[in-house]
N, C-alpha and C positions, 0 to 999 in steps of 0.2 A: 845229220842223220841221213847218209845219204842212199837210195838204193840201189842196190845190184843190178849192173847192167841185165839188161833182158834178155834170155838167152832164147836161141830159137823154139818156134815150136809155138803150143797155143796159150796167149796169155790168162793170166786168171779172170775169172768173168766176176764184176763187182757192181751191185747194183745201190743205187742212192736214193735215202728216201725221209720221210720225217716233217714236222708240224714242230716248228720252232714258235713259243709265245710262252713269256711269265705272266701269270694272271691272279690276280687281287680276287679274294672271294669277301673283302670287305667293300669293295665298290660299286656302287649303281649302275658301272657301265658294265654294257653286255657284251663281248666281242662277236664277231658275226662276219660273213665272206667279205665285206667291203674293209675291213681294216688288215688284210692280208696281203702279203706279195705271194702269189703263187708262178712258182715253173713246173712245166710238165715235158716229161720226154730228156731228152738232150741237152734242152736251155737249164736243166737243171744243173748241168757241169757249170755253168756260164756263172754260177755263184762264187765260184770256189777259184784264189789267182794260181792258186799251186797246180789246179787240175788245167792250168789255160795248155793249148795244143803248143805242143811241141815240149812241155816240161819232161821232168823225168818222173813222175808219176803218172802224168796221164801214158806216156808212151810204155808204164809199166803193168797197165791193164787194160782189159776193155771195161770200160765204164757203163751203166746202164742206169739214166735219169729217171726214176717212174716219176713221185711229185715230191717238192718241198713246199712248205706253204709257213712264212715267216711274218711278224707282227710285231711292233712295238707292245712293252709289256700292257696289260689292259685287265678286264674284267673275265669271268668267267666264261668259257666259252661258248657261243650257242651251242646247242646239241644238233642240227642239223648241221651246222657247220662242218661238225669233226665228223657225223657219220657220214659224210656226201665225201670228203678226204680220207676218211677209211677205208670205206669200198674201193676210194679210185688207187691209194697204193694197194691194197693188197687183190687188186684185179690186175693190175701192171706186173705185179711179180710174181701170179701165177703164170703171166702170158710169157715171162721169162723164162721159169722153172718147166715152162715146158717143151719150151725151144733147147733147154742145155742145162745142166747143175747150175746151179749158183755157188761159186768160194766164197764170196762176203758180203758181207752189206756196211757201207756206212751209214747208219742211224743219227742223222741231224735231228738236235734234239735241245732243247732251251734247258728240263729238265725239272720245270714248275709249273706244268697246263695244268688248269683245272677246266672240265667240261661239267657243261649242266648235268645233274644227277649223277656223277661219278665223284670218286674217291680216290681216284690213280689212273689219270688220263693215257700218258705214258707207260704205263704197265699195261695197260689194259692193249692198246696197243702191239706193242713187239710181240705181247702173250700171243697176239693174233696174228700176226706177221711170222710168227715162229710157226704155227699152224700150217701156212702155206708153204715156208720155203724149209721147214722141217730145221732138225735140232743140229745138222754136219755143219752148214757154214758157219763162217767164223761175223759174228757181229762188234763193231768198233761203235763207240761215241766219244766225243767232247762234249760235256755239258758245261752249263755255266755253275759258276761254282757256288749261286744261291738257287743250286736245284737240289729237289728231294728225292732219295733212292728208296722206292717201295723195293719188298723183297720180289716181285712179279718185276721188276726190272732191271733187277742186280741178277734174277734168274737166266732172264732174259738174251743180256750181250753178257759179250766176253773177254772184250778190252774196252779198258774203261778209264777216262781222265778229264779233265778240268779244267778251268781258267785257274791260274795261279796270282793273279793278281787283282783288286780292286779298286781304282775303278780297272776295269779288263782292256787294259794296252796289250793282252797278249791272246784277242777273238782268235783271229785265224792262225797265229802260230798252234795256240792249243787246236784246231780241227784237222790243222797239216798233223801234226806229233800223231793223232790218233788214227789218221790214215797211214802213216807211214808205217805205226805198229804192226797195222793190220797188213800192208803189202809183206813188211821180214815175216811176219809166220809163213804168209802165202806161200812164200819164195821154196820152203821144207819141203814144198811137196809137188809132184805132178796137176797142174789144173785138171780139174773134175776127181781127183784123190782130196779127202777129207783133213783138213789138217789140223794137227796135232791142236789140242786144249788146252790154254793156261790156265794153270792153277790160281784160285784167285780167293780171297778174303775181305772180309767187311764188318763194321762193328758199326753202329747207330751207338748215338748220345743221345740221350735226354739234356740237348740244350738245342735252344733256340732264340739265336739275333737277329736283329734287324742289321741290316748294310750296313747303317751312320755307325755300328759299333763294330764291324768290323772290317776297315779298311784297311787294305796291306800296306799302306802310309805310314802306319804306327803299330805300336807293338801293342800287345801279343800275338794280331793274327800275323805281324811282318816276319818277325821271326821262325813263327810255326809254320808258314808256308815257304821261308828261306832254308828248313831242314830237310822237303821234301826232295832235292837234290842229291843230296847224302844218301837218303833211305833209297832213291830206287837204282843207284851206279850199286847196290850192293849186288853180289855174285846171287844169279836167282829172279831177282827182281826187275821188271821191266818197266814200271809205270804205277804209282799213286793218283787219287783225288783225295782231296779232303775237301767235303759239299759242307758249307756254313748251314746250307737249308735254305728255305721263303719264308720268312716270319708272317708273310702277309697270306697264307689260305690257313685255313681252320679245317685241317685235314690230318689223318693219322700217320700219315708218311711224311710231315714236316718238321723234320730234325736234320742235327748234323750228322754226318756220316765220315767215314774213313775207307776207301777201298783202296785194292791192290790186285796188279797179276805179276803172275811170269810164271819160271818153269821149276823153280823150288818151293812146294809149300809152305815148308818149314819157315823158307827165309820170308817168304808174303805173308804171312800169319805174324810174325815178328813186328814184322815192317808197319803193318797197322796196328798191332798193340801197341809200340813205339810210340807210333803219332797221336792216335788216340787217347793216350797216359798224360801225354806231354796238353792234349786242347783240353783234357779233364782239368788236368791242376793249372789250366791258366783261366780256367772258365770264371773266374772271378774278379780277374784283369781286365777282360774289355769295356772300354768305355766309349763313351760317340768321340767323332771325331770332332767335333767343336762344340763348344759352349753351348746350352739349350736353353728356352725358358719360353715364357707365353709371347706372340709378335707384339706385346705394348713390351714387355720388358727387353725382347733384342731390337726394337725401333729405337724405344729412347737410349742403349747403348751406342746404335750406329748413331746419332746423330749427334750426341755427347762428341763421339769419338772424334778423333784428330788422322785417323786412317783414310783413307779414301782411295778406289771405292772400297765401301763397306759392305759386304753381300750378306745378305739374310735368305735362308732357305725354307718352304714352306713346305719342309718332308712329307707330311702327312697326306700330301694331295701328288706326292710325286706320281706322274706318267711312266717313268721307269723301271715304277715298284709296281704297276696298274693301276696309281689316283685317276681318277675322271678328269684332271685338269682343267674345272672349270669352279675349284671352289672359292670363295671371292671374301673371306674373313680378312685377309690382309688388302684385299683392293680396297675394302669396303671400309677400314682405319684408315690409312692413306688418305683417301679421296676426304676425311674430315682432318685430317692431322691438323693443326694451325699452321707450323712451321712450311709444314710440304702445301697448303694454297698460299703464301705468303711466299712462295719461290726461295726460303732461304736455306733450302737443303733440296735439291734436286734426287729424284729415285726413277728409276725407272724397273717396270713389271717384264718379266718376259718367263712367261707370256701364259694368256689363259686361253682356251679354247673355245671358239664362240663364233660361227657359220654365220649366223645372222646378221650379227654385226659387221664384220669381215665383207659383208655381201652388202652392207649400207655404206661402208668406208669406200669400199669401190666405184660405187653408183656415186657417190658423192667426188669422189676426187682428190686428188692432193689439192690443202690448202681450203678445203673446205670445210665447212663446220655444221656438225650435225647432233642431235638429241640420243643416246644411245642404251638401251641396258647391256649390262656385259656379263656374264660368267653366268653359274647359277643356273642355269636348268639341266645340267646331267645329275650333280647333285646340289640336289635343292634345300639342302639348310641354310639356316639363317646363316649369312643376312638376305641368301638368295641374288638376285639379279641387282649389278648395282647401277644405279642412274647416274648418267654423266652427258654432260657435255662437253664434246671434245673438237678438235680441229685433225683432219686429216695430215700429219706430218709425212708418210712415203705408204708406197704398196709394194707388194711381192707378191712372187707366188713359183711356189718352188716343191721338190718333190719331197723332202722332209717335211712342210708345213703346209702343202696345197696354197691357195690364197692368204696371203697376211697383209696386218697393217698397223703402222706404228701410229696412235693417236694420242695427243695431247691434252690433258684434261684443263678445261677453262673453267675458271671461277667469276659470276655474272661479266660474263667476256673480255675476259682476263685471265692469261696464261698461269697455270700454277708451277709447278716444281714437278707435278705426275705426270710421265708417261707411263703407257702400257701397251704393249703386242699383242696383235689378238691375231688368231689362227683359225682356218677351216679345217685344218686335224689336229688330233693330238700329237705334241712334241716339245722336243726341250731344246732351249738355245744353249745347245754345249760346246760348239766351236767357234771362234772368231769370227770365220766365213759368212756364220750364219748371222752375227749382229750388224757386218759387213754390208750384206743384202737390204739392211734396211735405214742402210746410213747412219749409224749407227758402231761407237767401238765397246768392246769390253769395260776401259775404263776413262769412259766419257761422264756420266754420272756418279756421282756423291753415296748414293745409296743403291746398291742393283739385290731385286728380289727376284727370286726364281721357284722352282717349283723341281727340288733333285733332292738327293740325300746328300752322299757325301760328292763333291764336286769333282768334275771330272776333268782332264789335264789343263785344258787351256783355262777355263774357268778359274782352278785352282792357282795357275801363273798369275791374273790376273786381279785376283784379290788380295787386297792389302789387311784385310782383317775380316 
């Protein structure tokens, strides 16, 4: 999709901005300034590889960074948080609109915040962004495609698309596609001339899944997301999403959705009844994508089993969905299993979230041995924090995970069969790399427990069952 050379003359002014974080309104954790990446200005370009100097989009406009401010998915967000980042974009893009028009905005955007005492973080938002930069320019997003579309943000922008895949091998492809949309309208017209509107459509479902049940791996969502191809090469249409939704906030704008643009309504109106008919009558089809049951009955399967490794995942506390990641139900079987102190099934944790400890494994050392509770105080259900005594096997410490460490849990000073990774932030050991860092491979242990939904690529390579 490539764009038209730049012709002389002044390019379109585009300015970049948005609060990327999927947030849990079921979790104890609260998100707040410290669990953010924030850029402000220019270093905002510096996210984006398509926008790197010298492409051909960046040399197809002048860009204008005000803030992005992005987050592993987590809890609700503080309310100061998002008002202290509200004010600051939409003071940035007054201070633009008044240097010169603005042609567009790309709206980085996750497309599932919940903030304290609101109902539609994101709507609330751009409503107020619209405020400032007024209704001419033309607004682009990529969301993730377990984001939910209130009608205040389908009102909002004006091209609009998704991740096409779960787990999302296609992040930044989907953000290039919705910038590139957004430079061909530009191209229709004179910078600082308004340009033309796409037509555009949307229909909400009354349905709502969780990830584990719809990944693009298996069918029904494979195929439903393999048709969006077809529907938008059609004459008219320029661009589909189909939003699964966030199963995980308890909010009125958390459903599936179906949108569309381009420049025939007729055919965009189609094009998501189409899709929309089609997730309707499959809506009874999805199912998770592996086996489920309570962690006694997929423990005693993995260790029955003849596969190895055998990965068991502790969805319900996933970091990715916004779990707290430090809840300790499965540490806390484990650390009693028979089999796993008696070393004759090896497992290892990766990984739970826990500062303190993280910060005793340090001070203590590789190779040393120390008294530890672990998990258990973000949220605090039973069984709560579990006691262990473990040996220091490595350290880390890295920007996905801040300070980590891999320890060995001993049984009256005797190694068992349990490891477990503990971290000073929340995160998920989803790449090689990352098990790498702590000496440590993908399929070095018998049993690997993790804390994700449905597994994401390398992980997935990696497991035998």
């Amino acid at each position: 999709m490539p764009v038209p050379p730049t012709p002389p003359g002044p390019r379109p002014r585009i300015a970049i901005a948005g609060i990327h974080i999927e947030s849990s309104t079921f979790t104890p954790y609260r998100s707040s300034f410290e669990d953010f990446e924030v850029r402000r200005g220019q270093d905002v370009l510096g996210r984006y590889p398509f926008l790197a100097p010298g492409s051909d989009l960046r040399e197809a406009a002048d860009w204008h960074g005000v803030l992005h401010a992005g987050a592993l998915p987590g809890g609700v967000v503080a309310a100061e948080a998002y008002a202290a980042w509200k004010t600051e974009i939409l003071d940035g893009l007054a201070v633009l609109v008044e240097q010169a028009p603005l042609d567009g905005l790309y709206f980085d955007i996750h497309g599932a915040m919940s903030v304290e005492g609101m109902d539609d973080a994101e709507g609330d938002l751009i409503t107020a962004i619209r405020g400032v930069i007024g209704e001419e320019p033309l607004v682009t997003t990529g969301m993730d495609l377990h984001g939910n579309m209130s009608d205040a943000l389908f009102a909002g922008v004006d091209l609009l698309t998704c991740y096409r895949h779960a787990p999302h091998i296609d992040t930044w492809e989907t953000r290039e596609r919705a910038v590139r949309h957004l430079l061909e309208r530009l191209r229709l017209v004179t910078p600082g001339t308004p340009a033309p509107k796409p037509s555009k459509a949307l229909i909400r479902l009354p349905i709502l899944l969780p990830g584990e049940m719809t990944s693009t791996r298996v069918e029904p969502a494979r195929a439903l997301y393999a048709r969006i191809a077809d529907l938008e090469n059609r004459a008219g249409v320029t661009d589909m999403a189909y939003l699964i939704g966030f199963a995980w906030a308890d909010q009125p704008r958390c459903s599936a959705a179906i949108g569309a643009y381009g420049d025939d309504a007729r055919a965009v109106e189609h094009a998501v009844l189409e899709l929309a008919t089609a997730v309707w009558q499959a809506r009874h089809e999805f199912e998770f994508v592996a086996p489920t049951g309570t962690f006694t009955a997929c423990l005693d399967t993995a260790i029955a089993s003849g596969e190895r490794p055998f990965w068991i995942s502790d969805s319900g506390d996933n970091p990715g969905a916004g779990g707290a990641d430090d809840v300790t139900v499965c540490l806390g079987e484990l650390a009693r299993r028979p089999e796993v102190l008696r070393a004759e099934v090896s497992v290892l944790v990766a990984s739970i979230v826990d500062p303190e400890t993280v910060r005793i494994a340090h001070e203590t050392g590789v190779g040393g041995i120390v008294d530890v509770r672990v998990g258990g105080t973000i949220d605090t259900r039973a069984p709560g924090p579990v006691p262990l005594t473990v040996r220091v096997e490595a350290t880390d410490d890295s920007p996905a995970t801040g300070p980590a460490a891999r320890l060995r849990v001993l049984d009256a000073d005797r190694s068992t069969g349990l490891e477990v990774i503990v971290t000073a932030r929340r995160s998920q050991f989803a790449t090689s790399a990352m098990f790498e860092r702590l000496g440590l491979s993908m399929t070095g242990a018998d049993i690997v427990v993790v804390k994700m939904g449905y597994l994401e690529p390398d992980q997935y390579d990696a497991a035998a069952d």
